[in-house]
DSSP file (Angstrom, degrees, kcal/mol; ACC not computed):
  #  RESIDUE AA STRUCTURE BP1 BP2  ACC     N-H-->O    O-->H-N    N-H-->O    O-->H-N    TCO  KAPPA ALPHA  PHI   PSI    X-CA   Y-CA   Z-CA
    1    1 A X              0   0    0      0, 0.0     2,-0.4     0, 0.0     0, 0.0   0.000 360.0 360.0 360.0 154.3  -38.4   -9.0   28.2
    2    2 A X     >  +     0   0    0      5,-0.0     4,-0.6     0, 0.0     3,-0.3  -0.916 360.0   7.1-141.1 159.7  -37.4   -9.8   31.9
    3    3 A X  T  4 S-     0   0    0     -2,-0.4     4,-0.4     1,-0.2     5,-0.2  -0.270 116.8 -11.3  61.0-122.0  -34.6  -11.3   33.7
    4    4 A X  T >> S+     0   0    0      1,-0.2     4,-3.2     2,-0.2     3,-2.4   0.960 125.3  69.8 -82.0 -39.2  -31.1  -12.3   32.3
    5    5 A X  H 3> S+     0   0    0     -3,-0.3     4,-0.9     1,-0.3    -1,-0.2   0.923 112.6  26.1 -38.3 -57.2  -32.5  -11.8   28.8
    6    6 A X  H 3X S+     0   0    0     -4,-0.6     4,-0.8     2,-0.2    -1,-0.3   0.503 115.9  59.1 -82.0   3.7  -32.7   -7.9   29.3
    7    7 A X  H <> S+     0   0    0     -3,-2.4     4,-3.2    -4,-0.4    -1,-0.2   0.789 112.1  46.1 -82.3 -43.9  -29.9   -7.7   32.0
    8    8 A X  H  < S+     0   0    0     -4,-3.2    -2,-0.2     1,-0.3    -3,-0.1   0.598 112.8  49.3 -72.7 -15.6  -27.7   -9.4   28.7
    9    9 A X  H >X S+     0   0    0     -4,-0.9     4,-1.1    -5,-0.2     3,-0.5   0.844 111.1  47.3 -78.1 -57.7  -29.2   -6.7   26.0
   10   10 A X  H 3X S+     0   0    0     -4,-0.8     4,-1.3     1,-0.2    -2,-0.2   0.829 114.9  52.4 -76.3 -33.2  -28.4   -3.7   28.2
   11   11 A X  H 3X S+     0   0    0     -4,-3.2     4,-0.9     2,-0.2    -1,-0.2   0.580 107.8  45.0 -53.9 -38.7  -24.9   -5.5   28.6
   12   12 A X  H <> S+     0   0    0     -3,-0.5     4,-1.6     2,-0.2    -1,-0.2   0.654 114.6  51.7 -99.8 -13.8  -24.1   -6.0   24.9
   13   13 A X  H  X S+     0   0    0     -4,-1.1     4,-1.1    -3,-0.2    -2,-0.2   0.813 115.2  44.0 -60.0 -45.3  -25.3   -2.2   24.1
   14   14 A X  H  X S+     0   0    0     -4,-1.3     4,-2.8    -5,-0.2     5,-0.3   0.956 114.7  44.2 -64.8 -46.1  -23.1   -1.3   26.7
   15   15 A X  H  < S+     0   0    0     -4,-0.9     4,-0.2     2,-0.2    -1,-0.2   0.790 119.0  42.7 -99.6 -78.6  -20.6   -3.5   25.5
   16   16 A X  H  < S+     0   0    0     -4,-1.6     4,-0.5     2,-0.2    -1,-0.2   0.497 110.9  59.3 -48.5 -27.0  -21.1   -2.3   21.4
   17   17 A X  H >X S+     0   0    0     -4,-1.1     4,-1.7     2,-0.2     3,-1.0   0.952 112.2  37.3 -87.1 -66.2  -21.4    1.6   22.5
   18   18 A X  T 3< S+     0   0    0     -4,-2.8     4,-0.3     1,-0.3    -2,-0.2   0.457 115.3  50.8 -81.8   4.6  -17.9    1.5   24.1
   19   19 A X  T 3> S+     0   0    0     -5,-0.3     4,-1.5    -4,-0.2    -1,-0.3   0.660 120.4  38.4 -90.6 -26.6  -16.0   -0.7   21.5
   20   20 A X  H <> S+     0   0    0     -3,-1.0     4,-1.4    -4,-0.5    -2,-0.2   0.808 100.4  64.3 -97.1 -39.3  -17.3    1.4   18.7
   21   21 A X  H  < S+     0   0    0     -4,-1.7    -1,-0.1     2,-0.2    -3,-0.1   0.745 106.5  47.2 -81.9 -51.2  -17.2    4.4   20.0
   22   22 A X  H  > S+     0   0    0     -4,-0.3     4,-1.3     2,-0.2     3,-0.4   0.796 111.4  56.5 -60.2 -55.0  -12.7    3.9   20.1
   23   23 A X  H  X S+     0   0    0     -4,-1.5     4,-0.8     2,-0.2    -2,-0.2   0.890  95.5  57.0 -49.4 -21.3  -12.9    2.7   16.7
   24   24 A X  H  < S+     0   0    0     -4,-1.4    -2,-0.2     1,-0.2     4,-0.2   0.774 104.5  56.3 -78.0 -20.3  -14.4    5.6   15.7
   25   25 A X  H >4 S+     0   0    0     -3,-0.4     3,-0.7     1,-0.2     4,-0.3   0.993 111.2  45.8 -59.2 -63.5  -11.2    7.5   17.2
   26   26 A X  H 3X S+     0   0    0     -4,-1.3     4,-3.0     1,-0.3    -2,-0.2   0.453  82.8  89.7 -73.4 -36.3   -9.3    5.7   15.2
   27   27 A X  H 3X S+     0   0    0     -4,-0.8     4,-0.6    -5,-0.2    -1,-0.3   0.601  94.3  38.9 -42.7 -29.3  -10.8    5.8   12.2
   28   28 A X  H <> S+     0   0    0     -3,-0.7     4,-0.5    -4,-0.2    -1,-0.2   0.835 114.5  51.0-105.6 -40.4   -9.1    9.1   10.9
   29   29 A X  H  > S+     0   0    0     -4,-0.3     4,-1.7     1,-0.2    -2,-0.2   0.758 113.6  48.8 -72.9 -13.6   -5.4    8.5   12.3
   30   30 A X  H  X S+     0   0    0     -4,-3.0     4,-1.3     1,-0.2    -1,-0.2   0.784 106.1  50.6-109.1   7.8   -5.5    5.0   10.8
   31   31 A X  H  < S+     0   0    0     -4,-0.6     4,-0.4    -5,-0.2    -1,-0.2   0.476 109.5  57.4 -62.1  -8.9   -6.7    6.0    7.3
   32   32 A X  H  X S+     0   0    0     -4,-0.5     4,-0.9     2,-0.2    -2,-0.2   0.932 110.5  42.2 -61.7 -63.9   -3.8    8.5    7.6
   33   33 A X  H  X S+     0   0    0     -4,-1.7     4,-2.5     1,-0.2     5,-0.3   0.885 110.1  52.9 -37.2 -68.7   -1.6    5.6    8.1
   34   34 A X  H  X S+     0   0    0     -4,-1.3     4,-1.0     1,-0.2    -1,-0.2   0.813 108.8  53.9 -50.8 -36.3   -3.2    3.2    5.3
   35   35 A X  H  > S+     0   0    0     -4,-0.4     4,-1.1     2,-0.2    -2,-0.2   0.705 111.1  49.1-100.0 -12.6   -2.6    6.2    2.6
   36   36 A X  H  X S+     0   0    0     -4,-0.9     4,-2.4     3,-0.2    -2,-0.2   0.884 108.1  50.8 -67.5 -39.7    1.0    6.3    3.7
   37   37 A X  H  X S+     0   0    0     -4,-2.5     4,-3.6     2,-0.2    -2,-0.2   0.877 115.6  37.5 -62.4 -55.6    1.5    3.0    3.4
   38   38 A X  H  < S+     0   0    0     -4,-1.0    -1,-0.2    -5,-0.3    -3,-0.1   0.895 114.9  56.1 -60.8 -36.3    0.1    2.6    0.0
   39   39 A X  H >X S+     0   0    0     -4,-1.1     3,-1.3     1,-0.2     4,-0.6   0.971 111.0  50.8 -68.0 -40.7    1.8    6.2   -1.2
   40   40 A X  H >X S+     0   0    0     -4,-2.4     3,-1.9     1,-0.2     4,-1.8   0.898 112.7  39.3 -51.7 -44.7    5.0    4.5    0.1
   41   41 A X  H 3< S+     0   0    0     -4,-3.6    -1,-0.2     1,-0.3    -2,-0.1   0.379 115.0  56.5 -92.9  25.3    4.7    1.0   -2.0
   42   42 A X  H <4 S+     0   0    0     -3,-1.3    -1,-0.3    -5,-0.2    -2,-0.2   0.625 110.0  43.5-111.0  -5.9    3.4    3.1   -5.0
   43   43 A X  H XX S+     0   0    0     -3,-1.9     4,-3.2    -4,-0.6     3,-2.0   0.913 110.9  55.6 -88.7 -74.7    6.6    5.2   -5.0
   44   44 A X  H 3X S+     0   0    0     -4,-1.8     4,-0.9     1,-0.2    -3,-0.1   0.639 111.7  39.8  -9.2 -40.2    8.7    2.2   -4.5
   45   45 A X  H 3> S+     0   0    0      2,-0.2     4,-4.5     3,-0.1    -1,-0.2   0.711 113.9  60.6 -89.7 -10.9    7.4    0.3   -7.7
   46   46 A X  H <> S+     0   0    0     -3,-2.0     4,-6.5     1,-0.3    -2,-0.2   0.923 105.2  46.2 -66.4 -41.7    7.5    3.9   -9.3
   47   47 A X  H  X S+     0   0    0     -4,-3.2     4,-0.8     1,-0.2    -1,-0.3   0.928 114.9  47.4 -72.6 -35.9   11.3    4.0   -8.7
   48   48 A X  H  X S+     0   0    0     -4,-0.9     4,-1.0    -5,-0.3    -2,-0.2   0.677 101.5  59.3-126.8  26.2   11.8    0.9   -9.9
   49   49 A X  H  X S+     0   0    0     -4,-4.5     4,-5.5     2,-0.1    -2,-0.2   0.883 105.8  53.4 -25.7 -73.4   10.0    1.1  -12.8
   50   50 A X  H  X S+     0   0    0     -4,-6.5     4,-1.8     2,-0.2    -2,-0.2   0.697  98.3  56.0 -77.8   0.7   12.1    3.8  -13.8
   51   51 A X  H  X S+     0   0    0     -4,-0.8     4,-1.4     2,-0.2     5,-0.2   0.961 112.5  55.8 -65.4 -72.2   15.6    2.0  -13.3
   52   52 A X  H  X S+     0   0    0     -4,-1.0     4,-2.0     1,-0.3     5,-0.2   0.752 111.8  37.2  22.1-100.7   13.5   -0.4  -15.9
   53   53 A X  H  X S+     0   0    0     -4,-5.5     4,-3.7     2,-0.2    -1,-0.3   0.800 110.1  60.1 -27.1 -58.0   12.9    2.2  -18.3
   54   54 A X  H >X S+     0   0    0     -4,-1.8     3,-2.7     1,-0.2     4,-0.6   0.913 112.3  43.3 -48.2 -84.1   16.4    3.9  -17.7
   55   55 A X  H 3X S+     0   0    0     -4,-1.4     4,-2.4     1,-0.3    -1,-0.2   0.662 117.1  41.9 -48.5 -48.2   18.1    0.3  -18.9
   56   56 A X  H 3X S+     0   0    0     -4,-2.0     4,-1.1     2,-0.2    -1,-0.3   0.797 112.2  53.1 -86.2  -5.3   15.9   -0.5  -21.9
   57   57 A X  H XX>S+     0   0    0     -4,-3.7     4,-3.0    -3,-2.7     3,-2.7   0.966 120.6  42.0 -61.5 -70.3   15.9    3.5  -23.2
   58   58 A X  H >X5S+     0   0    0     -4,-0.6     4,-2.0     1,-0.3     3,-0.8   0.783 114.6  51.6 -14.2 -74.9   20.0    2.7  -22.8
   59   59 A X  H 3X5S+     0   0    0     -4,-2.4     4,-0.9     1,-0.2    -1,-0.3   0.480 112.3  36.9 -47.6 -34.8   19.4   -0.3  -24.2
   60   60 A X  H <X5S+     0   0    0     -3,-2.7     4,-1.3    -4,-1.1    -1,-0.2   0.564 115.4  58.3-107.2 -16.6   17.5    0.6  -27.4
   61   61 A X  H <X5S+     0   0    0     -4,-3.0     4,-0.6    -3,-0.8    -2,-0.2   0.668 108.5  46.5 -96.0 -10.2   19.8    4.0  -27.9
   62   62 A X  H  XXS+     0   0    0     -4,-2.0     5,-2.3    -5,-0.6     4,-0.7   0.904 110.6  47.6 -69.3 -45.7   22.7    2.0  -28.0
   63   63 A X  H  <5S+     0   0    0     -4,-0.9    -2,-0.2     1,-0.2    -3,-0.1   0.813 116.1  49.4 -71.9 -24.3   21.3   -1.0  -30.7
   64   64 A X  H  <5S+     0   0    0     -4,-1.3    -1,-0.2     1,-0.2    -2,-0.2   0.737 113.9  42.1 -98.7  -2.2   20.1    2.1  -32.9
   65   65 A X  H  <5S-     0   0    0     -4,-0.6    -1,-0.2     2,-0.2    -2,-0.2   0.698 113.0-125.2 -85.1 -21.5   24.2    4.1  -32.5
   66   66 A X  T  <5 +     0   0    0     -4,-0.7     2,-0.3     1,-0.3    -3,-0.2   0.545  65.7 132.3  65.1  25.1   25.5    0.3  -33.2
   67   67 A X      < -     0   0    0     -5,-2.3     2,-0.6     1,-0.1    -1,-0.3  -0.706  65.8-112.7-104.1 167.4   27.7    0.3  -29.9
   68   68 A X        -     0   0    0     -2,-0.3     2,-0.6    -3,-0.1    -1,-0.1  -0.600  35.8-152.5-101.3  71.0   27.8   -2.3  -27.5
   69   69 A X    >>  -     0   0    0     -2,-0.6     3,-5.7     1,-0.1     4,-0.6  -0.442  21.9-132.8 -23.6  74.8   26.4   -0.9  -24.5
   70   70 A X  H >> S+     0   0    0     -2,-0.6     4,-2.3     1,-0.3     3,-1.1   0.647 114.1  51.8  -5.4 -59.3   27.4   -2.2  -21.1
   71   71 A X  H 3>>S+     0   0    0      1,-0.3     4,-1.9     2,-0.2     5,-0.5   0.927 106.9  49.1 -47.9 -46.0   23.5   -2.1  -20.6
   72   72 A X  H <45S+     0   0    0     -3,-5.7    -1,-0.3     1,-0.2    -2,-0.2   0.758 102.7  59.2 -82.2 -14.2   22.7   -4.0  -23.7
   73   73 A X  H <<5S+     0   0    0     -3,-1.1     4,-0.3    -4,-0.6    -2,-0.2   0.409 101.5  58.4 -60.9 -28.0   25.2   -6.8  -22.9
   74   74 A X  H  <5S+     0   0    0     -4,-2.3    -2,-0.2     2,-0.1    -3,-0.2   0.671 111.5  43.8-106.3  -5.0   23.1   -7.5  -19.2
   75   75 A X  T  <5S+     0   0    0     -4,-1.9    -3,-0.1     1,-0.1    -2,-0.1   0.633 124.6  25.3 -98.2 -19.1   20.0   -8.2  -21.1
   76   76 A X      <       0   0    0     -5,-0.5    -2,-0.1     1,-0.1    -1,-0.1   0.223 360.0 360.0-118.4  40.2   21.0  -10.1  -23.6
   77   77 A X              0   0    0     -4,-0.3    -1,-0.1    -3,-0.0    -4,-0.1   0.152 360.0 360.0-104.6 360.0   23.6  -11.7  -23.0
């Protein structure tokens, strides 16, 4: 190959070698990042999951003593 064609090959190697080369830095602090992010919004649903739980365990130990449970009054009410 001759002329702009191979000037424009050595140019997009160059081009691909140093764009890649800085993602590949990157690569490790921003999977660091990504698994924080994800531990965060899996702790978050976790937490309020267990508000959840908390109300209908309330909720079900209350109908089976026969009181009328604050708890069991804001869901079925």
């Amino acid at each position: 190959m001759s002329g702009s064609g191979a000037g424009t090959i050595l140019l997009a190697r160059a081009t691909f070698r140093t764009f890649f080369t800085r993602r590949i830095g990157l690569r490790l602090p921003r999977l660091v990042v990504d698994l924080c992010l994800v531990a965060a919004k899996v702790i978050r649903r976790l937490r309020r999951l267990a508000q959840i739980w908390k109300r209908e365990i309330e909720f079900w130990a209350a109908q089976a003593v026969g009181q009328s449970h604050p708890a069991a009054r804001r869901m079925h009410s």
